[in-house]
DRENFIVEX-254011 format. One record per residue (C-alpha): residue number from 1; residue in three letters; chain; x, y, z. Coordinates in Angstrom, 1 decimal, padded with zeros to 4 digits, always signed. Example, Ala and Ser with C-alpha at 12.3 -4.5 7.8 and 13.67 -1.06 7.14 Angstrom:
<recs>
REC num residuo cadena     c1     c2     c3
REC   1     ALA      A +012.3 -004.5 +007.8
REC   2     SER      A +013.7 -001.1 +007.1
</recs>
This chain:
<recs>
REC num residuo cadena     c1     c2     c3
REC   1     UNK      A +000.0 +000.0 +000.0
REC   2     UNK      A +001.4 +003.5 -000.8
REC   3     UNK      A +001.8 +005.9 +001.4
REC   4     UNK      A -000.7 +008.6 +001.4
REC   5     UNK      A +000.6 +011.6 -000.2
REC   6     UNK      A +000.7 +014.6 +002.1
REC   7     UNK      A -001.4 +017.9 +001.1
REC   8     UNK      A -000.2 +021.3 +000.3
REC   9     UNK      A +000.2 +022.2 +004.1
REC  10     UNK      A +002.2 +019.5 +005.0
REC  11     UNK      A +004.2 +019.4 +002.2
REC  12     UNK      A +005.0 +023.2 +002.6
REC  13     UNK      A +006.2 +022.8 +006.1
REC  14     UNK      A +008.2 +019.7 +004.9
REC  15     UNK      A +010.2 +022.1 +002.1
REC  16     UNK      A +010.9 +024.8 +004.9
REC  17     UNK      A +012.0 +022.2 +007.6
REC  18     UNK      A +014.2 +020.7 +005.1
REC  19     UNK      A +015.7 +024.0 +003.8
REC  20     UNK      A +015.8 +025.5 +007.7
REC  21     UNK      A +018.2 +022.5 +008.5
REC  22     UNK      A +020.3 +022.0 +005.0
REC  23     UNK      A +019.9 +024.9 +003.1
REC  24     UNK      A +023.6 +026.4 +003.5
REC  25     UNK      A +024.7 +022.8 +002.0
REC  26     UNK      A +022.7 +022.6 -000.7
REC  27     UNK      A +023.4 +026.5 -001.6
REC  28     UNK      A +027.1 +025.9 -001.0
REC  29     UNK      A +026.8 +022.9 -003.5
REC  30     UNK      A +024.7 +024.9 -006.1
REC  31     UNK      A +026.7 +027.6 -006.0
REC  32     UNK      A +030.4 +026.1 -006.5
REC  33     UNK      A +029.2 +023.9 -009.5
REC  34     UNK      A +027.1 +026.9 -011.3
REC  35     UNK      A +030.1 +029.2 -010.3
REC  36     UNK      A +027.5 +032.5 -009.4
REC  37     UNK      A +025.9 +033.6 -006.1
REC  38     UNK      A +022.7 +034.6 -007.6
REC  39     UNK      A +022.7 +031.4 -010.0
REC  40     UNK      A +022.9 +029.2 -007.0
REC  41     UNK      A +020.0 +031.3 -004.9
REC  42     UNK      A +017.6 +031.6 -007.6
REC  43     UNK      A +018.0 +028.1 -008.9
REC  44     UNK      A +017.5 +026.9 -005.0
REC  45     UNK      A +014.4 +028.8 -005.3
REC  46     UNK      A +013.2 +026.9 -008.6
REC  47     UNK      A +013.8 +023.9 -007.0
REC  48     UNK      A +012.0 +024.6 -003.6
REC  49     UNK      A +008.6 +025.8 -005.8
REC  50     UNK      A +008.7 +023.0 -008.1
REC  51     UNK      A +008.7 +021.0 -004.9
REC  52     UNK      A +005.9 +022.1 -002.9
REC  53     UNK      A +004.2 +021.2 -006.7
REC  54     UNK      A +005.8 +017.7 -007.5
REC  55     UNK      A +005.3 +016.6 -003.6
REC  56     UNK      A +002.1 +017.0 -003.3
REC  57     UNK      A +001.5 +015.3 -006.3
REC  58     UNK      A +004.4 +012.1 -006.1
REC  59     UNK      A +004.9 +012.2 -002.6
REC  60     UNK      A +007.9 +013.4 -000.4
REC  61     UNK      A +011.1 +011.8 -001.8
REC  62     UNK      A +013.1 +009.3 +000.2
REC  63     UNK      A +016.4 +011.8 +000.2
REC  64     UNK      A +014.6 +015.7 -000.1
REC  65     UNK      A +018.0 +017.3 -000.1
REC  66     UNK      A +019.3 +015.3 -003.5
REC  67     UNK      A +016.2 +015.8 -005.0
REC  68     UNK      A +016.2 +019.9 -004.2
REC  69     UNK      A +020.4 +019.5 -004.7
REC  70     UNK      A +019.4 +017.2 -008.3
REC  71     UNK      A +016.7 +020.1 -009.4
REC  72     UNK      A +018.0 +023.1 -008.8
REC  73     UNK      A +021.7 +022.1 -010.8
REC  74     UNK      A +019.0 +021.5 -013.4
REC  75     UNK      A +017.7 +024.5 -013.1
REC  76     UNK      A +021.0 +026.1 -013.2
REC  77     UNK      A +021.9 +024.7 -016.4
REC  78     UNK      A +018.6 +025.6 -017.7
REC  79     UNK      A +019.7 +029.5 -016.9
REC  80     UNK      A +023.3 +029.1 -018.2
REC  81     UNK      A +021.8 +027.5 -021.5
REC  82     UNK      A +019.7 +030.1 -022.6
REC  83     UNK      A +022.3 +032.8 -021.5
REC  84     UNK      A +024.9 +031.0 -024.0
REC  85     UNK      A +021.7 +031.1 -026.3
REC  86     UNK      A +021.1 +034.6 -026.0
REC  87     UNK      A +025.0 +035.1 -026.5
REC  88     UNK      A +025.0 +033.2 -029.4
REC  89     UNK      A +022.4 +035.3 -031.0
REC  90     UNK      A +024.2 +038.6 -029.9
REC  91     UNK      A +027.3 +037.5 -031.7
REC  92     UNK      A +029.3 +037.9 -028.8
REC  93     UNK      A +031.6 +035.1 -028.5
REC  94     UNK      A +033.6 +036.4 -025.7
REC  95     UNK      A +030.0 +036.1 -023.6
REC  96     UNK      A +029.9 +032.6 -024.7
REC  97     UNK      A +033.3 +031.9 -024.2
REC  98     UNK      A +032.4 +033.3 -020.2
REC  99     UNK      A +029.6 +031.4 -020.0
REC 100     UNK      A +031.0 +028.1 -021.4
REC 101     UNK      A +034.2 +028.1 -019.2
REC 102     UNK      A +034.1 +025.3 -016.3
REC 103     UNK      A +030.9 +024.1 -016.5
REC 104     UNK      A +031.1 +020.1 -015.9
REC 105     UNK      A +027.3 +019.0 -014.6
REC 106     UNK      A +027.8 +014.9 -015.3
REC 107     UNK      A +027.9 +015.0 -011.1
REC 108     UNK      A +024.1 +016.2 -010.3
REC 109     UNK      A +023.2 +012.4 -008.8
REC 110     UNK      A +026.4 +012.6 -006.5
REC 111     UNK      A +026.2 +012.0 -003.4
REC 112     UNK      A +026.3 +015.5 -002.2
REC 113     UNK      A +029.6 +016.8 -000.1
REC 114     UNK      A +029.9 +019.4 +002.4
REC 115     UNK      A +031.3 +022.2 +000.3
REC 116     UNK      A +030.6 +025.5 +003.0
REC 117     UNK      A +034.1 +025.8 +003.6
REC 118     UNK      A +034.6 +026.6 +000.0
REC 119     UNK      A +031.8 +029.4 +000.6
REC 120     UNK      A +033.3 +030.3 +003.2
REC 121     UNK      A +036.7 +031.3 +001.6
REC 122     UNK      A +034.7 +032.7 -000.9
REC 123     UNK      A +032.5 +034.8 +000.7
REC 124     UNK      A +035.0 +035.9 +003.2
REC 125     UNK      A +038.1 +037.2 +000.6
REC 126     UNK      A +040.0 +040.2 +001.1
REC 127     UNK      A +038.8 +042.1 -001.7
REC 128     UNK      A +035.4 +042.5 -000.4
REC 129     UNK      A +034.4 +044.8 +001.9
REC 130     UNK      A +034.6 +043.4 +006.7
REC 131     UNK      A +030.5 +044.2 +006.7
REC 132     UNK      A +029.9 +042.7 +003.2
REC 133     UNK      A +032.0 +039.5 +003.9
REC 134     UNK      A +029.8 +039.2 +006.9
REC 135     UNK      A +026.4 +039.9 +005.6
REC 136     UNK      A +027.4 +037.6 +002.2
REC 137     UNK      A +028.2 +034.9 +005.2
REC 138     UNK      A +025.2 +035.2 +007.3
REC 139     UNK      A +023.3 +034.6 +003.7
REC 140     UNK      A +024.6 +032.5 +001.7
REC 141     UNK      A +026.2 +029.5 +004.6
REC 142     UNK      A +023.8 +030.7 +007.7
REC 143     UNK      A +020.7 +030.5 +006.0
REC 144     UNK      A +019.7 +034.6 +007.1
REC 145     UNK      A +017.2 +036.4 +005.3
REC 146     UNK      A +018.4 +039.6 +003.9
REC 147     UNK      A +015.5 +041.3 +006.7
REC 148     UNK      A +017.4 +039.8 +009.4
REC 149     UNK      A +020.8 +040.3 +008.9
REC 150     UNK      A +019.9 +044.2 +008.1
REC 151     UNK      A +017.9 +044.0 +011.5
REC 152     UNK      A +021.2 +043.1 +013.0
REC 153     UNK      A +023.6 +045.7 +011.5
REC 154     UNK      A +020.6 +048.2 +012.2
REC 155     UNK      A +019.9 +048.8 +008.2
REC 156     UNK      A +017.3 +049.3 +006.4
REC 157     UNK      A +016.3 +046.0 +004.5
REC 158     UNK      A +016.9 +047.9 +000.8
REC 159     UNK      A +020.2 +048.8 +002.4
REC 160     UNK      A +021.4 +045.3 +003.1
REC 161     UNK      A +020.2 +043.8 -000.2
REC 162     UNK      A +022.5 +046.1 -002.2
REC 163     UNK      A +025.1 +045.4 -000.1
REC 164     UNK      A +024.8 +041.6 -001.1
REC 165     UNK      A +024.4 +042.3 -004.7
REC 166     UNK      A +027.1 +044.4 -005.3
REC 167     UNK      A +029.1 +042.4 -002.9
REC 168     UNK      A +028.0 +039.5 -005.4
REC 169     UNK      A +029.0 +041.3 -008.5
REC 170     UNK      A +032.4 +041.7 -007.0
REC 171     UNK      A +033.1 +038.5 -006.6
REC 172     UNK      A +032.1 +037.5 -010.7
REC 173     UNK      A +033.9 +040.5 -011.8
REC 174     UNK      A +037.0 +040.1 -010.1
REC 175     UNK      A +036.3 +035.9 -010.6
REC 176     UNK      A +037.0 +035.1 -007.4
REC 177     UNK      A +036.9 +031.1 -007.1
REC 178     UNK      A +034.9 +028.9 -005.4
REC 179     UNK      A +037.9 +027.1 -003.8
REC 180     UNK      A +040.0 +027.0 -000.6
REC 181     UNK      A +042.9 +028.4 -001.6
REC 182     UNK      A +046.1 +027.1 -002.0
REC 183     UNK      A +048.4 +026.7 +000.4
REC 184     UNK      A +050.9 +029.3 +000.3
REC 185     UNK      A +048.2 +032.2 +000.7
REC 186     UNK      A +046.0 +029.8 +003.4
REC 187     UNK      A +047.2 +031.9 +006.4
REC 188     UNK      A +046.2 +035.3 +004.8
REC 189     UNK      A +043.1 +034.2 +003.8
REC 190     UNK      A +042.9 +032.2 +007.3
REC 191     UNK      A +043.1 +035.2 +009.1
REC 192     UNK      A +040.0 +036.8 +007.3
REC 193     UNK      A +038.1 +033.8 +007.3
REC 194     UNK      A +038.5 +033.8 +011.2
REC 195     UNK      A +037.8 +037.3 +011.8
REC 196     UNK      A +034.9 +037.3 +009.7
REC 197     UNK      A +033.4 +034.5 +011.8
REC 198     UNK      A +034.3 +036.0 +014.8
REC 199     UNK      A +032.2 +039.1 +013.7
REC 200     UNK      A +030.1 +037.1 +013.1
REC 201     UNK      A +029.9 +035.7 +017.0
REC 202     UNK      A +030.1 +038.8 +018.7
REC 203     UNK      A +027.1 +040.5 +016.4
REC 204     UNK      A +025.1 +037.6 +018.3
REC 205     UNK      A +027.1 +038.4 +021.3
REC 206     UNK      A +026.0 +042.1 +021.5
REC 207     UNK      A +022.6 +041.9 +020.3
REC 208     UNK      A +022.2 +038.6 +022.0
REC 209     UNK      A +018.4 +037.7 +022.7
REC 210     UNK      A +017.4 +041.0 +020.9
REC 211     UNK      A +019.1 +039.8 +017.9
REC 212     UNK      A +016.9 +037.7 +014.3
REC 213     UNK      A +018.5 +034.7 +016.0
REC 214     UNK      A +021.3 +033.5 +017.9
REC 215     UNK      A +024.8 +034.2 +016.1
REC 216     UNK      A +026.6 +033.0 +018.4
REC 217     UNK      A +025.9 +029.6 +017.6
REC 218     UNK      A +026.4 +030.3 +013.7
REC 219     UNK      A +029.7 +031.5 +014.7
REC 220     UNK      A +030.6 +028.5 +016.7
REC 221     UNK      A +029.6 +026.1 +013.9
REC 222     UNK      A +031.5 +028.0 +010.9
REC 223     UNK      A +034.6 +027.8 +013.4
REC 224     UNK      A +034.2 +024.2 +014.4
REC 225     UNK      A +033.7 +023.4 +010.5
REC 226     UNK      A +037.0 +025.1 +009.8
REC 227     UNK      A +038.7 +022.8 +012.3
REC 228     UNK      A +037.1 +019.6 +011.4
REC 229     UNK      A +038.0 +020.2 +007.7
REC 230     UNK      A +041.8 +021.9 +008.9
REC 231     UNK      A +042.4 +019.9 +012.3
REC 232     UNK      A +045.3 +021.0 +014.5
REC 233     UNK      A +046.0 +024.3 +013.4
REC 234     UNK      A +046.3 +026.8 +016.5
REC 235     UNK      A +044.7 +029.5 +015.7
REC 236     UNK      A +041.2 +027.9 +014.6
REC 237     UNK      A +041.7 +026.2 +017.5
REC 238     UNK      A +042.1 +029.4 +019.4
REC 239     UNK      A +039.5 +031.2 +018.0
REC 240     UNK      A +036.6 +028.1 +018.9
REC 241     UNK      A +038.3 +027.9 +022.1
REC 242     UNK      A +036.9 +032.0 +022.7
REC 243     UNK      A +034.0 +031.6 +021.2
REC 244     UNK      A +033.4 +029.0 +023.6
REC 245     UNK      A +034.5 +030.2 +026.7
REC 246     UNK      A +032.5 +033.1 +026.0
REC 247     UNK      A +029.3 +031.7 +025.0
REC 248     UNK      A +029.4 +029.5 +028.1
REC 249     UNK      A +028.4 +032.1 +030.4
REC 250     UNK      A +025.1 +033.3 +028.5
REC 251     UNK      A +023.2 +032.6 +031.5
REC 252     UNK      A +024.8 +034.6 +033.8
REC 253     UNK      A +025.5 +037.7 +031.7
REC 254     UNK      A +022.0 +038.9 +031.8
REC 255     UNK      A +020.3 +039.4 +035.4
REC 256     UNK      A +016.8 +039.4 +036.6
REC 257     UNK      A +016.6 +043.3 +035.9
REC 258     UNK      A +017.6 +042.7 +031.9
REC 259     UNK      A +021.1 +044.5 +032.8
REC 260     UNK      A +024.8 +043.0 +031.6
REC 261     UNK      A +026.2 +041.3 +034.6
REC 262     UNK      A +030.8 +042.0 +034.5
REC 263     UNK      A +032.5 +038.6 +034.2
REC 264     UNK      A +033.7 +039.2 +037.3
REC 265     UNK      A +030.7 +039.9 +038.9
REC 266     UNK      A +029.1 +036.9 +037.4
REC 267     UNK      A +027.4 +033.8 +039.4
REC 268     UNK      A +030.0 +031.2 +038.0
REC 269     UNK      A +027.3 +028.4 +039.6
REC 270     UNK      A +025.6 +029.4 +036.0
REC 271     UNK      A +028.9 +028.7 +033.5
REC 272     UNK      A +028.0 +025.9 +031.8
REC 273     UNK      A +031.1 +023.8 +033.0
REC 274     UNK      A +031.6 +020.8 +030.3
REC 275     UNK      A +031.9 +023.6 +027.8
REC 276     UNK      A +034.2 +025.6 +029.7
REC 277     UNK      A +036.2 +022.9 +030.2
REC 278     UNK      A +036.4 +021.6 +026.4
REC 279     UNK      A +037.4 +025.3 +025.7
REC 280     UNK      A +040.2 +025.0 +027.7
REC 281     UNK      A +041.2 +021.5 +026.5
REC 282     UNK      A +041.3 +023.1 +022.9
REC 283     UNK      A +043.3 +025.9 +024.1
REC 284     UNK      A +045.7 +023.8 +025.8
REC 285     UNK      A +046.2 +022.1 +022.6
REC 286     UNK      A +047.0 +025.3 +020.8
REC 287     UNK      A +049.5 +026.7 +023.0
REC 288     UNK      A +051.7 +023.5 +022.8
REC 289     UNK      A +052.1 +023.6 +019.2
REC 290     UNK      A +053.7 +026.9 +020.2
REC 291     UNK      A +052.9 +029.0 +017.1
REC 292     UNK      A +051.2 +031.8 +019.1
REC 293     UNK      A +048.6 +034.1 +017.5
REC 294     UNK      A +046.0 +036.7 +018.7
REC 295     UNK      A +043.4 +034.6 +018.6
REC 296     UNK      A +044.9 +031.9 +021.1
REC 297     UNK      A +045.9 +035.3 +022.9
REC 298     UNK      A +042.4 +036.4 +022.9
REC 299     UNK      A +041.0 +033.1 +024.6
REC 300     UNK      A +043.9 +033.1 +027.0
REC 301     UNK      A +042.2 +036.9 +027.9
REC 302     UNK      A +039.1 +035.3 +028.6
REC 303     UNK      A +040.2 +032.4 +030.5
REC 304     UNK      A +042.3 +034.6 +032.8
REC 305     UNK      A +038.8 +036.6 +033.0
REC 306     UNK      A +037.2 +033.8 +034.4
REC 307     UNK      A +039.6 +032.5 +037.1
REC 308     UNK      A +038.3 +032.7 +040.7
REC 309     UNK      A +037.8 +034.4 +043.1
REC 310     UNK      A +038.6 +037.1 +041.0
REC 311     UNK      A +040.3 +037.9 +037.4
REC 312     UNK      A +043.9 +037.6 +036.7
REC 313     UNK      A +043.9 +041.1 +036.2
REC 314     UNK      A +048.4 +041.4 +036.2
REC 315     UNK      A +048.6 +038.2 +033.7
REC 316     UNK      A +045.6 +039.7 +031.3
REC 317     UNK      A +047.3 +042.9 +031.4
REC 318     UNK      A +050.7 +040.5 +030.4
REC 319     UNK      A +048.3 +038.9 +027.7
REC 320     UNK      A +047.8 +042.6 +026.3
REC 321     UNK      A +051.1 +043.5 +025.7
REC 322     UNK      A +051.7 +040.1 +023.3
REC 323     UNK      A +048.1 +041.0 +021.6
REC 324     UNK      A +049.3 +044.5 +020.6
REC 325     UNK      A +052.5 +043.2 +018.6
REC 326     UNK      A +049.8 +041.1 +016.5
REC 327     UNK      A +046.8 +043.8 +016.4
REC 328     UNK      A +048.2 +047.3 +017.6
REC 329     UNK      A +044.7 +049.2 +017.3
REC 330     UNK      A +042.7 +051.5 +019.2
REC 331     UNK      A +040.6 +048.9 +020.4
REC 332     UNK      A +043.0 +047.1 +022.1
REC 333     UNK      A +044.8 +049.9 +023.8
REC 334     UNK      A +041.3 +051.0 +025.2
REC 335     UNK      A +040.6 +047.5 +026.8
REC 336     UNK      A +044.4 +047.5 +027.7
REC 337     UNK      A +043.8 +050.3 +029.6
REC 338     UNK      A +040.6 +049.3 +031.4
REC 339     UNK      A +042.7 +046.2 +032.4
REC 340     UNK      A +046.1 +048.5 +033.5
REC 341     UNK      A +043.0 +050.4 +036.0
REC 342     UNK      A +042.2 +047.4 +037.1
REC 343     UNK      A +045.3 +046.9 +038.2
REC 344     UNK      A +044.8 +049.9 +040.6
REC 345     UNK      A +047.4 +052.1 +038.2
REC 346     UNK      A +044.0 +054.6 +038.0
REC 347     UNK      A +046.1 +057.6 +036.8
REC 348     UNK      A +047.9 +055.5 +033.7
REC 349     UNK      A +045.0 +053.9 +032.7
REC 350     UNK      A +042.8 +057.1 +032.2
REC 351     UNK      A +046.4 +059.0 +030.5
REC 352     UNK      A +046.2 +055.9 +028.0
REC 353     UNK      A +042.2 +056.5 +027.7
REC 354     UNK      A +042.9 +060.3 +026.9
REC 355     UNK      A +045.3 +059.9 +024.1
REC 356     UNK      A +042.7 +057.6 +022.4
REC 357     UNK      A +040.2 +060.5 +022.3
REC 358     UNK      A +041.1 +061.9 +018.7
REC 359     UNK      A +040.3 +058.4 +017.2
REC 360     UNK      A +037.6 +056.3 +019.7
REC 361     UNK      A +035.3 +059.8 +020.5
REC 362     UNK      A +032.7 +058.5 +018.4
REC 363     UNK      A +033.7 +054.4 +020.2
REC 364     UNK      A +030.6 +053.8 +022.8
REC 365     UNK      A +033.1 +051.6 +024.5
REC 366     UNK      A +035.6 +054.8 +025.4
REC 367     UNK      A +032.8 +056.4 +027.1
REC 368     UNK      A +032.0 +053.6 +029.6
REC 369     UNK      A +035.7 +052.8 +029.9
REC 370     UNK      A +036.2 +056.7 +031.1
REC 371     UNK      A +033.6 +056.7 +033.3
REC 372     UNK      A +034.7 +053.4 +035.0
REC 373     UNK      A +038.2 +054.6 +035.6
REC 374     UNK      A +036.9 +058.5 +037.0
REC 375     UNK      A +034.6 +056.9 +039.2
REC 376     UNK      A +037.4 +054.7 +040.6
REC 377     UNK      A +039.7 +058.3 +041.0
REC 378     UNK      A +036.8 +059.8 +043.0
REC 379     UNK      A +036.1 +062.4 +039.8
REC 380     UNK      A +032.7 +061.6 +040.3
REC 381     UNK      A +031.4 +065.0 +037.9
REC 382     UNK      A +033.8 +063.8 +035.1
REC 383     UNK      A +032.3 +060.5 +035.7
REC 384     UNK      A +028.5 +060.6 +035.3
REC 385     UNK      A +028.9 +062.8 +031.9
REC 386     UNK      A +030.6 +060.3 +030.8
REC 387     UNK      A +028.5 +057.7 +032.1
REC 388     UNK      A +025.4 +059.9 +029.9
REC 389     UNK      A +027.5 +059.8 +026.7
REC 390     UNK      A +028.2 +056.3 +027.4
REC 391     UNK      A +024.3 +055.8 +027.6
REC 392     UNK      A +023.4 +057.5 +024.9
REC 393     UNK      A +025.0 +055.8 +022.4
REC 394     UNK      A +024.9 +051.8 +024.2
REC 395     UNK      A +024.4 +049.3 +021.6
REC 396     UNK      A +021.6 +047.4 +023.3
REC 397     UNK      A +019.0 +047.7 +026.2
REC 398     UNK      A +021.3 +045.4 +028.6
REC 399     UNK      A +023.9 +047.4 +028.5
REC 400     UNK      A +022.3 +050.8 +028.5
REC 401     UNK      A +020.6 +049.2 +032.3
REC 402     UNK      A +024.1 +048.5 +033.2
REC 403     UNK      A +025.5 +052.0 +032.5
REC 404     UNK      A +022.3 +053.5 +034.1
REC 405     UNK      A +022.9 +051.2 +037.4
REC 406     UNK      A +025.9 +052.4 +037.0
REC 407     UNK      A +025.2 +056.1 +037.1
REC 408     UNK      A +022.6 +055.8 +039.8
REC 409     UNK      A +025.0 +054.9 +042.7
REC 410     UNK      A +026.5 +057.9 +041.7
REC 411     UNK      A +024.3 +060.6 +042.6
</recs>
């Protein structure tokens, strides 16, 4: 007896289940055998309509992702057919030559690899632009709409799109390869891959439960991809190793009030303890292979954050010091300096705050930083206008409660 077929409901909360779960790998597929961004996406979308039609009709298939992945490379081929048509009829032969070049499709009943790390490298190159790698990330191997990922960059929707399409065009002009790249440019690409996905991590981190969903764990599975497919090298390992750490005390940065509860001020009885502790493992494993590298340094920060009873405020402010010979920014001198006050060197710290003025006056972060260190000098004027600036400009509503907590006690 055959099994009933399902109706039009069913079926259309089948196609969306299926593409919630595996769309990035079927895009990623699509996408490095067409060669184009917008090829891969709109033939994806072919292949989920013709679905919800040939579903309801046949039935659900025994593998839904190779038939969407089988489809949609049809549909692809369809597109890059008539294009070579239309090129053919405009005379053009250096269209059709473009067109024509590296197009092999005798694969579309393969079994279907994992090929994100390829969009990964891809969508994360130099040439294109720290928000555009980001957005073209979030959309293409995260499986974002367009509406959220504007929602968390604060853009408009029309904005974002753009973004992606010219970020998109960039990548076909320059042709930009749908490869990992070879060897002897892997570390400079490396590096861009992992900041990108770290971007990626600390969007979810800031905008947290505000934010279209939680990035944090998108950032944690590109990064543990990366090291599954490139085992043992340090600073991947580095990198999921602070992503970790960090993401293990999501429960106990927020308090009852909705405000950002300070690592050190945190209830560690709400760390999530097995993942703190496989952080750590990886990290250990990175430093032994003794190729050191900010983001190893970086997790070694928040490590030292989290000791008990309270930070390892002298071995952080260590930690700094080797960070600034690999990334000697404004950034990190500001949280340098928050860590030298810590310390209980008040005067330094807010000297080193000062100079940063010129470039980090726009920086939310130097505002709340200032304030901090005046209120620990007694300049307690100084330190509730900065505390309003600070305020003013905080990125989300738990911080803002923080800063106005903050300023409270004050007066």
């Amino acid at each position: 007896m055959k099994n009933a077929v399902p109706n039009a409901i069913a079926v259309t909360h089948i196609v969306d289940e299926v593409l919630s779960r595996d769309r990035g790998r079927i895009l990623s597929g699509l996408i490095s055998r067409l060669g184009d961004f917008q090829m891969g996406e709109d033939a994806l979308q072919e292949a989920s309509i013709a679905a919800l039609k040939h579903w309801s009709q046949a039935g659900v298939p025994n593998d839904p992702v190779a038939w969407l992945m089988k489809v949609g490379l049809n549909k692809g081929i369809d597109q890059i057919r008539a294009a070579r048509r239309h090129a053919q009829r405009q005379n053009d032969p250096g269209l059709v030559d473009r067109i024509s070049q590296d197009q092999s499709f005798e694969s579309a009943t393969e079994i279907i690899p994992d090929e994100r790390l390829r969009l990964i490298f891809t969508c994360c190159h130099p040439a294109l632009e720290e928000k555009s790698r980001v957005a073209l990330t979030l959309r293409t191997v995260c499986n974002l709409t367009t509406r959220e990922i504007a929602a968390a960059f604060l853009d408009s929707e029309k904005t974002m799109g753009q973004r992606l399409s010219r970020a998109k065009a960039k990548i076909r002009a320059k042709g930009i390869g749908f490869s990992v790249p070879e060897l002897d440019i892997w570390n400079d690409r490396l590096t861009t891959v992992l900041s990108t996905i770290y971007l990626i991590f600390t969007t979810g981190y800031v905008t947290q439960d505000t934010g279209p969903r939680y990035l944090c764990e998108e950032g944690i599975f590109l990064v543990s991809l990366l090291r599954k497919l490139c085992p043992y090298d340090p600073e991947i390992e580095g990198a999921l190793a602070l992503m970790l750490l960090t993401d293990s005390r999501r429960v106990a940065r927020i308090d009852a009030k909705g405000a950002i509860v300070p690592i050190e001020e945190q209830n560690e009885n709400l760390w999530q303890n097995e993942i703190v502790e496989e952080a750590r493992s990886i990290l250990e494993d990175a430093i032994e292979r003794k190729q050191s590298g900010p983001f190893q340094i970086k997790a070694a920060i928040a490590d030292c954050h989290m000791m008990r009873p309270k930070p390892d405020w002298l071995q952080i402010s260590f930690l700094y010091r080797a960070l600034w010979a690999f990334e000697p920014t404004p950034v990190v001198a500001l949280n340098w300096s928050v860590v030298i006050a810590e310390t209980g060197q008040y005067e330094l710290a807010l000297q080193k705050i000062d100079e940063l003025q010129a470039t980090l006056k726009n920086y939310q972060p130097w505002h709340a930083a200032r304030a901090h260190v005046l209120e620990k000098l007694g300049e307690f004027n100084d330190a509730r206008e900065a505390y309003k600036q600070a305020i003013q400009t905080a990125p989300n509503d738990a911080s803002r409660r923080l800063l106005e907590r903050k300023l409270r006690l004050l007066n």
